[in-house]
Backbone of each chain as nested JSON, in Angstrom:
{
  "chains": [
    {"id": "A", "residues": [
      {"number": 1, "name": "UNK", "atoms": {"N": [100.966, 125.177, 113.972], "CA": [101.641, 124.093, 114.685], "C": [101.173, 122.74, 114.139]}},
      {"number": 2, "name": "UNK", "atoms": {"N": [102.346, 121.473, 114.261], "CA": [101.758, 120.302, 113.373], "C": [101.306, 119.625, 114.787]}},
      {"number": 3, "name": "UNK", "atoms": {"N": [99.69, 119.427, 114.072], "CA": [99.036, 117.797, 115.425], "C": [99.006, 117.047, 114.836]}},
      {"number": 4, "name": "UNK", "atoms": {"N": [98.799, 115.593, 115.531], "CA": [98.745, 114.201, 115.044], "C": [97.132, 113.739, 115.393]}},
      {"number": 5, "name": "UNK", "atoms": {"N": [96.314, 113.907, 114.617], "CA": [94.71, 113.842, 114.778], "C": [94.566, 111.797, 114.476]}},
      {"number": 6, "name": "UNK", "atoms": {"N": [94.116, 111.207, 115.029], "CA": [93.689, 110.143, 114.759], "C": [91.829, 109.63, 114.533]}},
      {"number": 7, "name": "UNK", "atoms": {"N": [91.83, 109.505, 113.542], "CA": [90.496, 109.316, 113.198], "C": [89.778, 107.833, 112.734]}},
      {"number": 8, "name": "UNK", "atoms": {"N": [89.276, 107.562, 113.432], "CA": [88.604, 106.217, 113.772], "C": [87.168, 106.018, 112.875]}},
      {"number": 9, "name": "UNK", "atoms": {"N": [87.608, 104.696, 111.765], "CA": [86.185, 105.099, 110.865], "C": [85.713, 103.598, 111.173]}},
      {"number": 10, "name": "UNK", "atoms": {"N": [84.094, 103.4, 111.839], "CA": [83.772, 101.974, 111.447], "C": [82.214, 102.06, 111.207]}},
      {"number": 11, "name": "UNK", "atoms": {"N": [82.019, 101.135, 111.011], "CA": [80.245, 100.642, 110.334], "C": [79.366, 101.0, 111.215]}},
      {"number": 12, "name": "UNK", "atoms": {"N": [78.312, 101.746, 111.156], "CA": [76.988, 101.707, 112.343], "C": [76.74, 100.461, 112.323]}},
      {"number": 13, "name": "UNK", "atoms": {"N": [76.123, 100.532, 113.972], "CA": [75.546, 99.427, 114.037], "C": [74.801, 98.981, 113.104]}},
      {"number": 14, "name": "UNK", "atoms": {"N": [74.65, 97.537, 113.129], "CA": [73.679, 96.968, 112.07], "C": [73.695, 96.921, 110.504]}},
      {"number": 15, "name": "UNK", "atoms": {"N": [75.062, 97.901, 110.145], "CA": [75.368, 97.623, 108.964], "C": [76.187, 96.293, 108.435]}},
      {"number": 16, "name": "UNK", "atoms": {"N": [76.257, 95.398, 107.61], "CA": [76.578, 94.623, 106.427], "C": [78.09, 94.643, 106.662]}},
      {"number": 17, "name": "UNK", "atoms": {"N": [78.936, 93.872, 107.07], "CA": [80.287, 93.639, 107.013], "C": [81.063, 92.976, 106.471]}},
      {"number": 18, "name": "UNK", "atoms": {"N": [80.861, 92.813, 105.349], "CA": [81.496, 91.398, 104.052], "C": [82.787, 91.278, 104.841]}},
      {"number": 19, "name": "UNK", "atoms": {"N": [83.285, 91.771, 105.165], "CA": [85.128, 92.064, 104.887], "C": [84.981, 91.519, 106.674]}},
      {"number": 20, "name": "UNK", "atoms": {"N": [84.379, 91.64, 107.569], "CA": [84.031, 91.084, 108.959], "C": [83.944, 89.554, 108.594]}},
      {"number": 21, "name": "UNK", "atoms": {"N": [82.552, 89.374, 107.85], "CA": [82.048, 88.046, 107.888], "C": [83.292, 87.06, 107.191]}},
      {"number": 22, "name": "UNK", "atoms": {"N": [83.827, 87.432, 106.424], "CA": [84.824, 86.974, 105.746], "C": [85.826, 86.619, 106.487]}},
      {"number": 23, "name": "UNK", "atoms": {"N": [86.285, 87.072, 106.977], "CA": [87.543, 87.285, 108.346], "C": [87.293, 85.927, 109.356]}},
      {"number": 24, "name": "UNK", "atoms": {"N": [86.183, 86.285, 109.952], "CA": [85.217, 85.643, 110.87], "C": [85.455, 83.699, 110.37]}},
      {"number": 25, "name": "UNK", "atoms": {"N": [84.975, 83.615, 108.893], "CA": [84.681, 82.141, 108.19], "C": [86.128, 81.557, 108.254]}},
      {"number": 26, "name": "UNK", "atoms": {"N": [87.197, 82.655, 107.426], "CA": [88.754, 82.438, 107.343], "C": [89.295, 81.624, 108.985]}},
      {"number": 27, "name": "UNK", "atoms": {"N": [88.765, 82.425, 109.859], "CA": [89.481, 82.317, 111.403], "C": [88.938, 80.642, 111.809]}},
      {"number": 28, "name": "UNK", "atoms": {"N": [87.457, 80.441, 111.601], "CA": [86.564, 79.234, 111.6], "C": [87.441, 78.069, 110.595]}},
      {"number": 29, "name": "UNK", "atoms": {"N": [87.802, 78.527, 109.877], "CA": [88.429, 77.708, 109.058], "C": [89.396, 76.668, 109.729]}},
      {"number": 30, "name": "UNK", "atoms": {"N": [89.966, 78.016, 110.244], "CA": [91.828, 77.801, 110.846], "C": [91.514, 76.982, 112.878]}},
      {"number": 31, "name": "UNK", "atoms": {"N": [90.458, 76.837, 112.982], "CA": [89.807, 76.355, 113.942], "C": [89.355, 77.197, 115.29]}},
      {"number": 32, "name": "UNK", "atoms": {"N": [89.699, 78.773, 114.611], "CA": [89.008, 79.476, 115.415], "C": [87.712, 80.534, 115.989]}},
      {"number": 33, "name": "UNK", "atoms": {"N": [87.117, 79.954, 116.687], "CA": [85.673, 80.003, 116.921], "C": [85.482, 81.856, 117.3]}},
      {"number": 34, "name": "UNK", "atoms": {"N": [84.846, 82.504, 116.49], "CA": [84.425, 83.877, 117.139], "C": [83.38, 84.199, 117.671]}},
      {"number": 35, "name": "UNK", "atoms": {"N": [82.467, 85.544, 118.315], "CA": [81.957, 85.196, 118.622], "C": [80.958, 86.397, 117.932]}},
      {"number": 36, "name": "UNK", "atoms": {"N": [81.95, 87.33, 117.585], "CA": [81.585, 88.902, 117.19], "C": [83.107, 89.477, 116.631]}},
      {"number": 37, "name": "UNK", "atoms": {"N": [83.298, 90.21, 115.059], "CA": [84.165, 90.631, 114.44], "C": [83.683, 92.125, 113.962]}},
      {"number": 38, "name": "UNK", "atoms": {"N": [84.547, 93.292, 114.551], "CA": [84.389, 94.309, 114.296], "C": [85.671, 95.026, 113.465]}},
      {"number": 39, "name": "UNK", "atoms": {"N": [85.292, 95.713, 112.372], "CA": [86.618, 95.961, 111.65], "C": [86.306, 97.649, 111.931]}},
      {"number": 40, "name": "UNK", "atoms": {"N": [87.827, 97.932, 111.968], "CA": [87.48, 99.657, 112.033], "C": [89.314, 100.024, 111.031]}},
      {"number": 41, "name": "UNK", "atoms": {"N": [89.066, 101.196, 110.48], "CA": [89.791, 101.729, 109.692], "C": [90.436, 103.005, 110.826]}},
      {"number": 42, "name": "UNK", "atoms": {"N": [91.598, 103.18, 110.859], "CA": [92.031, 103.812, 111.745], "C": [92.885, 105.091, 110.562]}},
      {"number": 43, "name": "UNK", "atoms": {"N": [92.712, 106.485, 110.383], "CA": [93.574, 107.281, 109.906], "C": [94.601, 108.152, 110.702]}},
      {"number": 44, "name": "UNK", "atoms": {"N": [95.771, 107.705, 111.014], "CA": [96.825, 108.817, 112.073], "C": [97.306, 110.029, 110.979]}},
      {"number": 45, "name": "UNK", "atoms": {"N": [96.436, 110.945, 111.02], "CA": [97.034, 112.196, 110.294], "C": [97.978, 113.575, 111.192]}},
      {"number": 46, "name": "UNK", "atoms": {"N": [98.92, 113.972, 109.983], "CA": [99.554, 114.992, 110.923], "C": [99.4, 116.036, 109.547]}},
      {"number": 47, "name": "UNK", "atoms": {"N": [99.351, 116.874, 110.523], "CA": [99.038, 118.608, 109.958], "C": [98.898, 119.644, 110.492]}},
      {"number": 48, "name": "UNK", "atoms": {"N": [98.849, 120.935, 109.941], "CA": [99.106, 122.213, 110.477], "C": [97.521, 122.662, 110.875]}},
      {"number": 49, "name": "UNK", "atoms": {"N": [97.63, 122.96, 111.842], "CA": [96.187, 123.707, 112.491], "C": [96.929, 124.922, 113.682]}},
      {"number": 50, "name": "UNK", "atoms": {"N": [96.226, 125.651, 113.631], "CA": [95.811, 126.997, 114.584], "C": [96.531, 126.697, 115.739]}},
      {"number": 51, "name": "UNK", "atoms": {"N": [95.435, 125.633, 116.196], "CA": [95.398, 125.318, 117.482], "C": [94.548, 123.615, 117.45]}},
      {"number": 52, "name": "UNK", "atoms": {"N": [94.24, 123.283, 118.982], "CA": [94.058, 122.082, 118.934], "C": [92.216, 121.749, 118.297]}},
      {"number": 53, "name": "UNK", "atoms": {"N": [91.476, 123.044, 119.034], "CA": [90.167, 122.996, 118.347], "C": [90.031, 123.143, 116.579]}},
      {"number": 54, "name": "UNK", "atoms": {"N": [91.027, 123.436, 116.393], "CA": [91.035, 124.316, 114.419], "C": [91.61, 122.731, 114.361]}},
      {"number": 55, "name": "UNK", "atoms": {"N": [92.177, 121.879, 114.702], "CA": [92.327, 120.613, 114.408], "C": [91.67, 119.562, 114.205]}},
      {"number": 56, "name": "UNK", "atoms": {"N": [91.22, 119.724, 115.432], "CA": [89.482, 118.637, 115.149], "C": [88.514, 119.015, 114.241]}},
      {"number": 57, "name": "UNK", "atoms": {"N": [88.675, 120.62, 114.387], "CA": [87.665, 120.653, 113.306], "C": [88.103, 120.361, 112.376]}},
      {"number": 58, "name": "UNK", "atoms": {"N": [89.415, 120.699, 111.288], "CA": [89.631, 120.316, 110.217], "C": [89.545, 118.548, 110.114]}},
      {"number": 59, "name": "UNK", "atoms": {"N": [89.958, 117.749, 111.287], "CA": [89.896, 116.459, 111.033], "C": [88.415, 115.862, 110.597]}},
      {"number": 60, "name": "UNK", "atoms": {"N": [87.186, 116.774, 111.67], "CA": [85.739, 116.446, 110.812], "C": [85.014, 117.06, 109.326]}},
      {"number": 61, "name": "UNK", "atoms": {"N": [86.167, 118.17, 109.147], "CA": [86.024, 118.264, 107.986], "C": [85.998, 117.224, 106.755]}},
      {"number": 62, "name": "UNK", "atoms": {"N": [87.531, 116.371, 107.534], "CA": [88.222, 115.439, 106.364], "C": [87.301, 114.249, 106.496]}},
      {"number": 63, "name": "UNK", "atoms": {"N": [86.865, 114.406, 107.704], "CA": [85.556, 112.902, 107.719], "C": [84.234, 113.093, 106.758]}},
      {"number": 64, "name": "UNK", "atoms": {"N": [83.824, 114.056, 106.677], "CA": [82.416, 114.398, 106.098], "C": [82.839, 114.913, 104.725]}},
      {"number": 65, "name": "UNK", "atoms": {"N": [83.862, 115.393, 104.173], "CA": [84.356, 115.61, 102.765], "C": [84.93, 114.531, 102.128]}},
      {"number": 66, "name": "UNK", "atoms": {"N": [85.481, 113.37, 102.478], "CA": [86.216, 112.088, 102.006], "C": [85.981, 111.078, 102.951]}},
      {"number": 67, "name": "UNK", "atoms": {"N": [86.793, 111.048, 104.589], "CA": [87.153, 109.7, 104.51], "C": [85.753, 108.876, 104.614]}},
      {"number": 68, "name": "UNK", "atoms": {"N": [84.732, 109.401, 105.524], "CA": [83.73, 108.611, 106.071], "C": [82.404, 108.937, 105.123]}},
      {"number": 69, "name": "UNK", "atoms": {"N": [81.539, 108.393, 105.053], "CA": [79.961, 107.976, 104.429], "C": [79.118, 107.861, 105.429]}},
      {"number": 70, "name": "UNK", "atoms": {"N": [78.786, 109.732, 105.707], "CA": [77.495, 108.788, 106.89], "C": [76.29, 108.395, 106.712]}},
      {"number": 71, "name": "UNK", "atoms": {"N": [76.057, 107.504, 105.66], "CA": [75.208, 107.172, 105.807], "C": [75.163, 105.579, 106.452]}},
      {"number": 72, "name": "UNK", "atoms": {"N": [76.356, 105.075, 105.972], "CA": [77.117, 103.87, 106.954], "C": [78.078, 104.072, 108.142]}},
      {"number": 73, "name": "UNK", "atoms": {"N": [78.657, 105.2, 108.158], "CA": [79.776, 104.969, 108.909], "C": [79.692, 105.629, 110.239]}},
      {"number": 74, "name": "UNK", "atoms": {"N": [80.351, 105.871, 111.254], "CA": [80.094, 106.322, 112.19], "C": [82.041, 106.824, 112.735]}},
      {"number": 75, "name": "UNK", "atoms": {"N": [82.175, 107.84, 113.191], "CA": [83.967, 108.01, 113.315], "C": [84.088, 108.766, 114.778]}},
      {"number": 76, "name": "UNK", "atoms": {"N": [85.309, 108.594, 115.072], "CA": [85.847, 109.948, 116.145], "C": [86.979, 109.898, 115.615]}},
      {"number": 77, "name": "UNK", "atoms": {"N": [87.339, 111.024, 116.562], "CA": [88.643, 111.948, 116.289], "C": [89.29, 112.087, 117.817]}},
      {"number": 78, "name": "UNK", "atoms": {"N": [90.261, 112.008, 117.905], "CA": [91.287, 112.146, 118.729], "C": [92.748, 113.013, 118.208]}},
      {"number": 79, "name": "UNK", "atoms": {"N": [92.922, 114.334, 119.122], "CA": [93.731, 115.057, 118.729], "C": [94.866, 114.254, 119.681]}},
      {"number": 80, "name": "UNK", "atoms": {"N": [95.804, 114.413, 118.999], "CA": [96.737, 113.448, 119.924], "C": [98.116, 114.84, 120.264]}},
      {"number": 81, "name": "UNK", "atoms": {"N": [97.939, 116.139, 119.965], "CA": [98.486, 116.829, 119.819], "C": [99.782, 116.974, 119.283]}}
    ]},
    {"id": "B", "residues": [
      {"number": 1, "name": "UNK", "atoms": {"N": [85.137, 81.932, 129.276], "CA": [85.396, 83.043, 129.139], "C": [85.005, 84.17, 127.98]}},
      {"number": 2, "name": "UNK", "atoms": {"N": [84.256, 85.004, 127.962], "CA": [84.72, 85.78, 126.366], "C": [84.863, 87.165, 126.75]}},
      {"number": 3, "name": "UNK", "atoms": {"N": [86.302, 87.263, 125.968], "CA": [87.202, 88.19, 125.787], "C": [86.502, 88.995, 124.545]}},
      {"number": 4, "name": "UNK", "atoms": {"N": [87.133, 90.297, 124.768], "CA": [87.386, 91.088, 124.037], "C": [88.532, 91.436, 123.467]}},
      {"number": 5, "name": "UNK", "atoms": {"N": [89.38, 91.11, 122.34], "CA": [90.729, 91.984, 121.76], "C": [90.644, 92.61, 120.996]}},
      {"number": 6, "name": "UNK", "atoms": {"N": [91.561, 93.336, 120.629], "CA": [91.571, 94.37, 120.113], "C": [93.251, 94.319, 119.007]}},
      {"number": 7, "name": "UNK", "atoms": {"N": [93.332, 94.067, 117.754], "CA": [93.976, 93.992, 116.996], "C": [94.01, 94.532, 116.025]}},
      {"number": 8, "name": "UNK", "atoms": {"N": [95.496, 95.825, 116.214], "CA": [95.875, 96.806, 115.499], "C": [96.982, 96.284, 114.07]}},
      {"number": 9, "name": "UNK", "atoms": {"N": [96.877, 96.435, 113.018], "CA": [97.69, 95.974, 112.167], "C": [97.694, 97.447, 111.242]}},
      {"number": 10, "name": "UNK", "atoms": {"N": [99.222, 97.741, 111.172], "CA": [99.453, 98.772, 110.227], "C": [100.876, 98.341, 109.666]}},
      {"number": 11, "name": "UNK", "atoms": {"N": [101.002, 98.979, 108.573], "CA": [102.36, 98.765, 107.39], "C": [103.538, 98.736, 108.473]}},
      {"number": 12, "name": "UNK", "atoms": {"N": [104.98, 98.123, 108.166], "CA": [105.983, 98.523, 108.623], "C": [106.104, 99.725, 108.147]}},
      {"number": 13, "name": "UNK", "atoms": {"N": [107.687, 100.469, 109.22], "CA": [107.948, 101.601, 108.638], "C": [108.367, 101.849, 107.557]}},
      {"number": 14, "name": "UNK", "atoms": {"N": [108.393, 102.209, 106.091], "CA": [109.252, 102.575, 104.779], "C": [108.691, 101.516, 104.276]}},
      {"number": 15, "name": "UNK", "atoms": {"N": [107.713, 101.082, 104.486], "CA": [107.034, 99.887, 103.546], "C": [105.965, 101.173, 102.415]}},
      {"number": 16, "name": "UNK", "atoms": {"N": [105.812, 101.205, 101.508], "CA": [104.818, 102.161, 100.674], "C": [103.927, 101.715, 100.85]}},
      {"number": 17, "name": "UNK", "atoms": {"N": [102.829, 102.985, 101.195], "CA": [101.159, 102.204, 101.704], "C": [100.368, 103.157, 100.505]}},
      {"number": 18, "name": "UNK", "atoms": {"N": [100.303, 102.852, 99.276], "CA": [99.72, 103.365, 98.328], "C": [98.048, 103.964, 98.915]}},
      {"number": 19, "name": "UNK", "atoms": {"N": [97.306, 103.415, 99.92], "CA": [96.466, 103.838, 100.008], "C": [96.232, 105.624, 100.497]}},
      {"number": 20, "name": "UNK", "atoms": {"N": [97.605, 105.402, 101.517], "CA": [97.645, 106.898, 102.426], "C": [97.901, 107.782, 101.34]}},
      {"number": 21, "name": "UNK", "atoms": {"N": [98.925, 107.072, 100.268], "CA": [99.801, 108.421, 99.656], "C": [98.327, 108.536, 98.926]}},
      {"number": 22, "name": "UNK", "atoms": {"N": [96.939, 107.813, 98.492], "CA": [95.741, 108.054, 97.338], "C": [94.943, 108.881, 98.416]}},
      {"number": 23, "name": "UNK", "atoms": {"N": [94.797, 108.929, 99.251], "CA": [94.382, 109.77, 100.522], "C": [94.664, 111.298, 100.842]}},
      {"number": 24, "name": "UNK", "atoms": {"N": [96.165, 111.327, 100.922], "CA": [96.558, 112.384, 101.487], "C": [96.64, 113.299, 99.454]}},
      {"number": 25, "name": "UNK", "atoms": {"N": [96.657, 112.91, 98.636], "CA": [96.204, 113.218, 97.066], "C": [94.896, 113.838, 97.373]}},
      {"number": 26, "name": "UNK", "atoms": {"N": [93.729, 113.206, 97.296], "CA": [92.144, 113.771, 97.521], "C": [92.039, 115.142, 98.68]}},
      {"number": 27, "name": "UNK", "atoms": {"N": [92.874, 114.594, 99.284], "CA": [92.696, 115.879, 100.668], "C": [93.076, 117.223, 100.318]}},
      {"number": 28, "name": "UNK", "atoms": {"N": [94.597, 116.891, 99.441], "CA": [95.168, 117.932, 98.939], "C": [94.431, 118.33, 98.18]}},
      {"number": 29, "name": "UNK", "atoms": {"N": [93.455, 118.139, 97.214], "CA": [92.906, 118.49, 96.666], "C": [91.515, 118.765, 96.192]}},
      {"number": 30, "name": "UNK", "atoms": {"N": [90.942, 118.905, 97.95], "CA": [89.997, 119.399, 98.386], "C": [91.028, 120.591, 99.734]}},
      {"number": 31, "name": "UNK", "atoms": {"N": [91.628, 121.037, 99.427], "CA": [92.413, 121.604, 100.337], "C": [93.043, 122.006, 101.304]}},
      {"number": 32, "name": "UNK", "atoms": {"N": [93.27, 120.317, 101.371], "CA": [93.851, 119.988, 102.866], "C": [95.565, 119.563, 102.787]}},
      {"number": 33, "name": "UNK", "atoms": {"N": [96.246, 120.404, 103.317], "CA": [97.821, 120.139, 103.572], "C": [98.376, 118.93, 104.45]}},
      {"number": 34, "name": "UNK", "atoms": {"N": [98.381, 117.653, 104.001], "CA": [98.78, 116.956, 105.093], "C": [100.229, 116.917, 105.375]}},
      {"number": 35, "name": "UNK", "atoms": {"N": [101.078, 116.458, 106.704], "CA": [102.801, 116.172, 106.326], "C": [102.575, 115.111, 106.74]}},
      {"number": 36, "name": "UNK", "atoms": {"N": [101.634, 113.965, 107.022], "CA": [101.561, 112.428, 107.074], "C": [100.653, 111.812, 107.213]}},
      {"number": 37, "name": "UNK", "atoms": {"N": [100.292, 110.901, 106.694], "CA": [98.867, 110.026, 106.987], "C": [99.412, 108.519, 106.885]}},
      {"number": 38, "name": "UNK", "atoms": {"N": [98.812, 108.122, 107.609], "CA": [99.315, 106.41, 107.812], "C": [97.634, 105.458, 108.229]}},
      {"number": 39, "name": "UNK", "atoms": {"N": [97.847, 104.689, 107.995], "CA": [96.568, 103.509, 107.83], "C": [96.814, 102.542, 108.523]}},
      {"number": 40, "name": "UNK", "atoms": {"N": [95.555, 102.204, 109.702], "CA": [95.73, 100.958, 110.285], "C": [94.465, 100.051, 110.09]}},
      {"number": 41, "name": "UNK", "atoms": {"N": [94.642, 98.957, 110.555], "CA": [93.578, 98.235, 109.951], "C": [93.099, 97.733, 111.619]}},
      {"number": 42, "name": "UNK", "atoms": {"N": [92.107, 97.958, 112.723], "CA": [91.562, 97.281, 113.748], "C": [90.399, 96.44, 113.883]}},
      {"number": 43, "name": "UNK", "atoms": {"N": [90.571, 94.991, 114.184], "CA": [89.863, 94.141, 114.439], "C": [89.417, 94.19, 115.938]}},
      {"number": 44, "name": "UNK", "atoms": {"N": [88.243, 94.374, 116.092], "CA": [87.549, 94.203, 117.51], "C": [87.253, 92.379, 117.394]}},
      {"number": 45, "name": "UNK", "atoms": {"N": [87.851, 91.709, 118.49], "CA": [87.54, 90.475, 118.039], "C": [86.963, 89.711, 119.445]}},
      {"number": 46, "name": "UNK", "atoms": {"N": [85.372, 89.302, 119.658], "CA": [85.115, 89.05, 120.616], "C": [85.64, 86.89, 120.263]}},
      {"number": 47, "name": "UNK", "atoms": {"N": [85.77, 86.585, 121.557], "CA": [85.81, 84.904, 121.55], "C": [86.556, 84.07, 122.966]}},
      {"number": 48, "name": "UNK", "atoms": {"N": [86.366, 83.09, 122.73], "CA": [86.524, 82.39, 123.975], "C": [87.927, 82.485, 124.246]}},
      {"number": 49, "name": "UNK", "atoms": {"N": [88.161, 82.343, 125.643], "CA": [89.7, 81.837, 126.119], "C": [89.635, 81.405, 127.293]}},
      {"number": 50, "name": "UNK", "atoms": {"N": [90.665, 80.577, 127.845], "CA": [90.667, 80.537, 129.528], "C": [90.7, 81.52, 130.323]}},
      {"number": 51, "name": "UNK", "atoms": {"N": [91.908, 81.716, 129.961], "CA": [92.125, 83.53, 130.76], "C": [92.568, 84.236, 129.778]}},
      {"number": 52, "name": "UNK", "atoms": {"N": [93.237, 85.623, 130.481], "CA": [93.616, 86.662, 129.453], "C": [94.83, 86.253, 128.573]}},
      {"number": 53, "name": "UNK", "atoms": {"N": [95.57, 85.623, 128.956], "CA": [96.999, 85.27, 128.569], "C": [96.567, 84.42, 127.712]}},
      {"number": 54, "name": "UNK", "atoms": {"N": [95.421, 83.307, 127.961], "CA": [95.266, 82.597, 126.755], "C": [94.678, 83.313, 125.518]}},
      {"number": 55, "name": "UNK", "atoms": {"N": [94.061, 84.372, 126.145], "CA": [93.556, 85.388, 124.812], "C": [94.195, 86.094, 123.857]}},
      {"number": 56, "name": "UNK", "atoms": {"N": [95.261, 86.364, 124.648], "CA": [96.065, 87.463, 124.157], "C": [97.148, 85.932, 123.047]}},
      {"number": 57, "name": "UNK", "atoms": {"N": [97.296, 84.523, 123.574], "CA": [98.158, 83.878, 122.682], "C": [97.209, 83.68, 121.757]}},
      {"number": 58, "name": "UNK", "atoms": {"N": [96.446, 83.227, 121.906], "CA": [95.029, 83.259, 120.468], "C": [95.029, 84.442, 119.623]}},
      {"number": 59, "name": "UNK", "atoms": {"N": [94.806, 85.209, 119.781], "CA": [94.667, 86.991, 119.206], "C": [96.335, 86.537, 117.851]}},
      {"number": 60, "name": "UNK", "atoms": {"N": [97.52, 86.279, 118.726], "CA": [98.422, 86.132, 118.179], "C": [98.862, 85.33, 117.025]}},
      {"number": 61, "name": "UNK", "atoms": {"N": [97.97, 84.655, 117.484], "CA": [98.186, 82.934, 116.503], "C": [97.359, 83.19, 115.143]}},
      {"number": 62, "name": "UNK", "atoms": {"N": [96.531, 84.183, 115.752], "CA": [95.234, 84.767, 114.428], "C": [95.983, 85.634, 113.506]}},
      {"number": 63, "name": "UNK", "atoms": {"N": [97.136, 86.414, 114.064], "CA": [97.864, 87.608, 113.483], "C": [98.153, 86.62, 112.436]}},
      {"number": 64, "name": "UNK", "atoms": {"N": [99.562, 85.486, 113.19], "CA": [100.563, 85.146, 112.194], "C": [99.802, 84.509, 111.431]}},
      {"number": 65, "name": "UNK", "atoms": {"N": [98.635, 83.879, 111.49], "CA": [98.31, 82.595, 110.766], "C": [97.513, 83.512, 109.412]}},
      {"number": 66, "name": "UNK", "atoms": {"N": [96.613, 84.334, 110.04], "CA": [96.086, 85.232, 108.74], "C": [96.002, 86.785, 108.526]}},
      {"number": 67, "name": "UNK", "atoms": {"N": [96.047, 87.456, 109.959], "CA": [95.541, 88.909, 109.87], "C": [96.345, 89.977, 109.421]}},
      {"number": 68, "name": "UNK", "atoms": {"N": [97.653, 89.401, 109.713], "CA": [99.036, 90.236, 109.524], "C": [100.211, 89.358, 108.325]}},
      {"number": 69, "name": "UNK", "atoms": {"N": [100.715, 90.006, 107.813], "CA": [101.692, 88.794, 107.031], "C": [103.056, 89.528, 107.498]}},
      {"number": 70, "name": "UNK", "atoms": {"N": [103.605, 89.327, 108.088], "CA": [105.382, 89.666, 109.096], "C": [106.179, 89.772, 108.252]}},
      {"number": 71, "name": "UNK", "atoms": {"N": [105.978, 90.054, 106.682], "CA": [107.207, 90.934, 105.936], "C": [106.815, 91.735, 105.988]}},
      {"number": 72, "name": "UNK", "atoms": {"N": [105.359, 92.642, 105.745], "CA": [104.781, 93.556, 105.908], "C": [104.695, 94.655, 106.798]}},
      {"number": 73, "name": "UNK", "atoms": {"N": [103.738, 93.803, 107.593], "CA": [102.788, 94.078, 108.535], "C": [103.519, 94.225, 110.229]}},
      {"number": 74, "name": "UNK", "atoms": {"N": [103.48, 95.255, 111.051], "CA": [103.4, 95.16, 112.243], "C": [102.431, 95.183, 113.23]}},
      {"number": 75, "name": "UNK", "atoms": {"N": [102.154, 94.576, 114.057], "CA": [100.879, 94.339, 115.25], "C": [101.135, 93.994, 116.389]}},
      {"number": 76, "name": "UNK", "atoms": {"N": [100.069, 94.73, 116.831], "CA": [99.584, 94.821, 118.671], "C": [98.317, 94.249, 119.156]}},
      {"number": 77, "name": "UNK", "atoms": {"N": [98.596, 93.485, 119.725], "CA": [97.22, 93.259, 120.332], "C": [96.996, 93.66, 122.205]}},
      {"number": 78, "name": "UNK", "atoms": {"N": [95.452, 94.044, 121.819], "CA": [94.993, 94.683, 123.667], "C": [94.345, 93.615, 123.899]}},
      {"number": 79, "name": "UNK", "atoms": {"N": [94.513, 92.959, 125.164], "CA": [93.044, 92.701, 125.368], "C": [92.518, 93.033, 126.22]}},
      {"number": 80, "name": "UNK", "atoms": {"N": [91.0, 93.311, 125.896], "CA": [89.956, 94.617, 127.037], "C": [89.357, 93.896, 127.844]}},
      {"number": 81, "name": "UNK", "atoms": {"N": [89.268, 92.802, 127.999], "CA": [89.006, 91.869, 129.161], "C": [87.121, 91.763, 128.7]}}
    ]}
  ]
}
């Protein structure tokens, strides 16, 4: 059966956010003041699984084989069925 | 006040998002079958406002002015209070 797994990739705490801080200076620029900028990468995948558990698992498969780096990153998964 | 929003930006529909199609490539070939993957980009954006409504027109003004470009890009903004 096809699910729609959504997988949520962003920075551990305390990691280095060029692409944040950047954002952040751009907005300051334009005269707007932040206070805290969090960027997160969002993947909506659809695919064939079993069932809804054979889904998640394959979705943490796809986190720990490609999309995510844990040694920075931190993710969830949401089966959206 | 400080707000929390939450600003979702992903491709229009039939716009080509070269990243998903370089994505759902690697997966396949670590042996994963996808039938769709799509990419969003979320800004957690903490900062001042009066109230929510003024947050949510700020959040907006941030889209058009830099976060989103409207030939592109479609967006939502939450705000989590």
């Amino acid at each position: 059966m096809l699910y729609t797994v959504k997988i949520s990739i962003s920075l551990k705490e305390g990691m280095l956010d060029p692409e944040a801080s950047a954002i952040r200076h751009a907005l300051l620029n334009l005269g707007y003041e932040t206070d805290d900028l969090r960027t997160t990468r969002v993947y909506t995948i659809r695919f064939n699984a079993a069932d809804k558990n054979n889904a998640s698992e394959k979705a943490t498969k796809m986190c720990e084989r490609l999309l995510a780096n844990p040694v920075i990153h931190s993710y969830s998964i949401e089966v959206m069925g």
